[in-house]
Structure formats: C-alpha cells, structure tokens
N, C-alpha and C positions, 0 to 999 in steps of 0.2 A: 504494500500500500504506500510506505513511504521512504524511503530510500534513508539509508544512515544520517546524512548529511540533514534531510529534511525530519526526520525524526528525532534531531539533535538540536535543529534550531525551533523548534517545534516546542520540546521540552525547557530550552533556556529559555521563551518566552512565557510557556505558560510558568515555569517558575519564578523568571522576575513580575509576572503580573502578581501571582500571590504574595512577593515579598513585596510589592508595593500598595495591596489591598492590607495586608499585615500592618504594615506602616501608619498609615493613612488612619488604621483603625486603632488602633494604639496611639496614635498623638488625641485623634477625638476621646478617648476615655481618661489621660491626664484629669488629674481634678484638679478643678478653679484653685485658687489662693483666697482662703479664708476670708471672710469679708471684716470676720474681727479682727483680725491681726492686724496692727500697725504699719503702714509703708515705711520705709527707710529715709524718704524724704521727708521732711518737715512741711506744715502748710505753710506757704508765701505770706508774710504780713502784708498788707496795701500798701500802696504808694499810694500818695499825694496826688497821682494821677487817676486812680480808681474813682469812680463815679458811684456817689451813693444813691439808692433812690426809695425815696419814705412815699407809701401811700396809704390815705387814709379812705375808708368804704365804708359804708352804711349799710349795704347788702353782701350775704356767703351765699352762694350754694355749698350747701351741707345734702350728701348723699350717700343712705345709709337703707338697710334692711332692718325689720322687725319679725322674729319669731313668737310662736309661742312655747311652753314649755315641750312639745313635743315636736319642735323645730320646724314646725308646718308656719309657712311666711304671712305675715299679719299684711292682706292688704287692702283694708279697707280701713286703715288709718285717718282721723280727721285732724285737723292742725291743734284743737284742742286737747289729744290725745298725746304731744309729743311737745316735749322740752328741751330747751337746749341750754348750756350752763354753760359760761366761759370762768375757768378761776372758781368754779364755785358759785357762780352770781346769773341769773338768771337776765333777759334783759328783751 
C-alpha cells in the first residue's frame, strides 16, 4: 500500500501532529495565577497628570433577584416590598 519511504513520512507526520495536539493541550490546562496572590509589581501612585473624576447621581440601577425559602424566584415583587440601605441608612 505504501512504500517505506511513504510509510515513514507518513508516520513522522502523524507523530509530530500528536506531539503538537499534546502540546497545544497541555499549555491550555496550565492553571491561571491565583487571583489572591500578590503581583510582584507595586500599584503606580498618580501623577499630577492623572485626571480625577467625582460624580454625583441621584438615580442607581440596582439589579438583583428575590427567592423564597425554597429558592423558587419571587416575581411578583412590588416597590413597596423591597428596601435598599446604603451604610445602614435607608433613603
């Protein structure tokens, strides 16, 4: 069927595809870097050049779900059913 020559490059090929599906698949299963761990760099303090920007609102969207004790989702909520506290302080 296939002559040495072609049944030699035949097999260096399917073996380098495997060792490059090997590869490939082993760099994707590396695990992340911890998201609590510390980086090695420091945070930048500002410069003088950094531009601050304050704003003040009168309106949040605030977007939340409601269960009940059997984790079945409340939704027939009316505004007077639901409170919202900043600081502890209702407003």
């Amino acid at each position: 069927m296939f002559s040495k020559k072609g049944a030699l490059a035949l097999l260096t090929a399917t073996l380098s595809l495997a060792w490059l599906v090997g590869f490939s698949a082993a760099r994707a299963q590396q695990t992340a870097p911890n998201p609590g761990t510390k980086s090695a760099a420091p945070t930048p303090t500002p410069t003088p050049d950094d531009e601050v920007i304050k704003v003040d609102t009168d309106v949040v969207n605030v977007l939340f779900t409601a269960q009940d004790h059997n984790r079945r989702l409340l939704t027939d909520l009316k505004q007077a059913d639901v409170k919202i506290l900043e600081n502890g302080m209702q407003y």
